[in-house]
N, C-alpha and C positions, 0 to 999 in steps of 0.2 A: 196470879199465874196458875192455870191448870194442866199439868204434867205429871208423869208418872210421880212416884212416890222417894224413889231410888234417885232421881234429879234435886227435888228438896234440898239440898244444901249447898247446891252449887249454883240454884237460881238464890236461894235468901244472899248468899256472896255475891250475887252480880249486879242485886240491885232491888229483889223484890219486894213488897210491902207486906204480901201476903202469898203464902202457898197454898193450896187445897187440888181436891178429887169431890169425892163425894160426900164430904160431909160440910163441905161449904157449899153447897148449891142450897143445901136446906137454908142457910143463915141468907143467901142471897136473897133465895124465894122470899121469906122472912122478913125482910127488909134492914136488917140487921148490919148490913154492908154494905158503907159506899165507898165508891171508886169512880176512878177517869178513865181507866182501860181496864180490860179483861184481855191477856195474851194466854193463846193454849195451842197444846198440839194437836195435830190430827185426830191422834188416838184419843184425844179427850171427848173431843167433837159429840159423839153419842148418848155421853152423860148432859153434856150441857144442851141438847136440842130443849130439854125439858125447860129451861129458862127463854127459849125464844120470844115465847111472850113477853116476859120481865125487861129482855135486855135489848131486845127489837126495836121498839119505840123511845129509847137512850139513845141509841147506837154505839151500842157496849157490847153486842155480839161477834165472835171474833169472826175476823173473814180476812182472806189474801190479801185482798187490796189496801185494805187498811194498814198489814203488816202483822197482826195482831192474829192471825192461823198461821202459825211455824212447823218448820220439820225439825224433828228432835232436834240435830245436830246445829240448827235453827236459833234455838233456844234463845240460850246464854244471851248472845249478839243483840236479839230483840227487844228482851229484858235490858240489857245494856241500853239500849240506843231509846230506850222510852223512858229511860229515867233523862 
């Protein structure tokens, strides 16, 4: 999950595997990290363009349709409902 910083404890509560920002896109880049979903907020959105390469061709880049681009208040629910 990519979300502010201040969220961290109430997304690890709801279900998540892993939290990050910016210092997990290097480990992603990296190849250091696997996963089955990437969920983020909007505001994340800018930081992670940088991985469109990496996660484009998975279909690990979050977008609306998938469910997997949330709005903050968002969150919680998505994380929930993807575990």
């Amino acid at each position: 999950v990519f979300a502010d910083l201040e969220m961290q404890e109430k997304v690890m509560e709801a279900g998540a595997d892993i939290f990050g920002s910016s210092d997990l896109i290097k480990q992603i880049i990296d190849g250091k990290i696997e996963f089955d979903k990437l969920i983020a907020t909007q505001e994340q959105m800018n930081q992670l363009k940088s991985l469109a390469r990496v996660l484009g061709p998975k279909g690990l880049m979050p977008n609306v349709k998938s469910g997997t681009l949330v709005k903050p208040d968002e969150l919680l629910e998505a994380v929930k409902i993807s575990k």
